[in-house]
C-alpha atoms as a printed R data frame, in Angstrom:
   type eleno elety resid chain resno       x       y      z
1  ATOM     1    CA   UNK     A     1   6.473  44.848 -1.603
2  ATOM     2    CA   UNK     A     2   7.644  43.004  1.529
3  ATOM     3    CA   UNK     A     3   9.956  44.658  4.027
4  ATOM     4    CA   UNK     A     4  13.153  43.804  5.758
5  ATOM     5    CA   UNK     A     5  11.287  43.156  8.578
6  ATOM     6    CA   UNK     A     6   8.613  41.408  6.546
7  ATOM     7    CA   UNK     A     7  11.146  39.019  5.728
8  ATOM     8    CA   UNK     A     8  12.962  38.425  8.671
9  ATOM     9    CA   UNK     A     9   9.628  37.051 10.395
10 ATOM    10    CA   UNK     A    10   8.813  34.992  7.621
11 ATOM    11    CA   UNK     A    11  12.260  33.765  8.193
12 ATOM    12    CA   UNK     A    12  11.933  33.437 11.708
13 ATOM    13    CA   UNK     A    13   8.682  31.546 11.448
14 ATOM    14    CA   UNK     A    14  10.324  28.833  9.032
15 ATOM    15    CA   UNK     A    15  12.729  28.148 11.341
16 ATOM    16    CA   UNK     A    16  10.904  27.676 14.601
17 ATOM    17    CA   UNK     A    17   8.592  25.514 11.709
18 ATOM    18    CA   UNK     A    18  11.308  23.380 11.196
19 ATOM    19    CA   UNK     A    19  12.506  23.170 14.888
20 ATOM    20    CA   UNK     A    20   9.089  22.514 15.980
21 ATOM    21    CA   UNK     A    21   8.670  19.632 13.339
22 ATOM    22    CA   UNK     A    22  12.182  18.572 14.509
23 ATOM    23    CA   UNK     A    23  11.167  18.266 18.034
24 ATOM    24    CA   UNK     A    24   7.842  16.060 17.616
25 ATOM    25    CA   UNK     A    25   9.657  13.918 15.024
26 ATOM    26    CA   UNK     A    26  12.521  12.915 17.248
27 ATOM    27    CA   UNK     A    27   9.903  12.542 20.290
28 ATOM    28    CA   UNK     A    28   8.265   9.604 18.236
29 ATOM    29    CA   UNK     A    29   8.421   5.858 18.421
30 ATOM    30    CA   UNK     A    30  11.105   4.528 15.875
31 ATOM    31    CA   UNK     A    31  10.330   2.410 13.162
32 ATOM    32    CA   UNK     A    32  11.661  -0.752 15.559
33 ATOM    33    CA   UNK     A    33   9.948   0.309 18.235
34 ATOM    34    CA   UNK     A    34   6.720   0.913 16.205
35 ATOM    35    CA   UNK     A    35   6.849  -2.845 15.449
36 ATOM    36    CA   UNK     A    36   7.900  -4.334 18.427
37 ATOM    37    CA   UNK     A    37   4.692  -2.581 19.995
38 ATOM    38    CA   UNK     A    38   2.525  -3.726 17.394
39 ATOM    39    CA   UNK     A    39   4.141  -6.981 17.588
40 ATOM    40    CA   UNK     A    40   3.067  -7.436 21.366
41 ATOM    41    CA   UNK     A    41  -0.845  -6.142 20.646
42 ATOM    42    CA   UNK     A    42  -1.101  -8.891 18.155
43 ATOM    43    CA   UNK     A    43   0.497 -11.351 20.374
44 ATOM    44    CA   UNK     A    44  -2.111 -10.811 23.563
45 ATOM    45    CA   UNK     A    45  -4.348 -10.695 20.460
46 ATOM    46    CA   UNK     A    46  -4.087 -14.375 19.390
47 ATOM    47    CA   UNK     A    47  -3.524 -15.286 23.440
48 ATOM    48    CA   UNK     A    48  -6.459 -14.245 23.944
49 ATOM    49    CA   UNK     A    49  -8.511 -16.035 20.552
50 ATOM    50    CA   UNK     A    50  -6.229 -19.130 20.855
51 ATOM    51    CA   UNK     A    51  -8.732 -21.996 20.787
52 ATOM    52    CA   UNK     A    52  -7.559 -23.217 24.433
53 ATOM    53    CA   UNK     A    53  -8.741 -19.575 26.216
54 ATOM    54    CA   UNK     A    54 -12.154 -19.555 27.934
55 ATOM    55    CA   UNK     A    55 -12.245 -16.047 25.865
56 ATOM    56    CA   UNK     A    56 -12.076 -17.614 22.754
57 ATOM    57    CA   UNK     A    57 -16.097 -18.327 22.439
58 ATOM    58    CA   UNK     A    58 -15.938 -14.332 21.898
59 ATOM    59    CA   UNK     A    59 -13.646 -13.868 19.390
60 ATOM    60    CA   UNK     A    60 -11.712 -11.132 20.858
61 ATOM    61    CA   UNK     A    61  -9.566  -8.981 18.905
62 ATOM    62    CA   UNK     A    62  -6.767  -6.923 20.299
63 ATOM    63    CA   UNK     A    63  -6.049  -3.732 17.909
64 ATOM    64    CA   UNK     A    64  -3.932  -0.041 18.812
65 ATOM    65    CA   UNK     A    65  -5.374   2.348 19.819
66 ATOM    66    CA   UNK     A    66  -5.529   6.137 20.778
67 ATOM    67    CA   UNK     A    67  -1.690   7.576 19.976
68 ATOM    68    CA   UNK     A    68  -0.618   4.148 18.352
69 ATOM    69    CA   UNK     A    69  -3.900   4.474 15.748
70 ATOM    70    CA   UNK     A    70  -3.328   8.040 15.193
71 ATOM    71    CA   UNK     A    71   0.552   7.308 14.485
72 ATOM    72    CA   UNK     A    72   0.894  10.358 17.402
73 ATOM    73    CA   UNK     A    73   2.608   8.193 19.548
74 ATOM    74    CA   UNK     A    74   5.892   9.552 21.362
75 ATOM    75    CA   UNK     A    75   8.999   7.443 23.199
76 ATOM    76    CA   UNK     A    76   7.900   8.863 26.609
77 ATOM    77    CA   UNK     A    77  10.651   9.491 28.894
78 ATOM    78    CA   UNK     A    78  14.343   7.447 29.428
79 ATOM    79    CA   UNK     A    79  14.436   7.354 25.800
């Protein structure tokens, strides 16, 4: 049988849970900014393979990575 106290920690923990959650979810990049960052890799992307760049010969590809392939990214700050 749980206790009053018992409860009131579960209670507790939900609730910095949900504030936590709250926290990292506001911190990350918004859907618009999501794709205007992925936008601009894809753009150096085909600068760089565009048939007219001395890189071209290798085929480069220009892809996220670290935070932005994770989908951990965050706004940073000013935002």
């Amino acid at each position: 049988m749980a206790t009053a106290a018992t409860l009131s920690l579960d209670s507790r923990q939900r609730q910095m849970d949900w504030l936590l959650e709250q926290i990292c979810l506001a911190g990350q990049l918004t859907t618009p900014m999501y794709e205007d960052a992925k936008a601009k890799y894809e753009a150096v992307g085909d600068f760089l393979a565009a048939p007219d760049s001395e890189l071209a010969l290798f085929q480069p590809e220009v892809s996220p990575q670290g935070s932005m392939s994770l989908g951990t990214t965050n706004r940073g700050a000013g935002w």
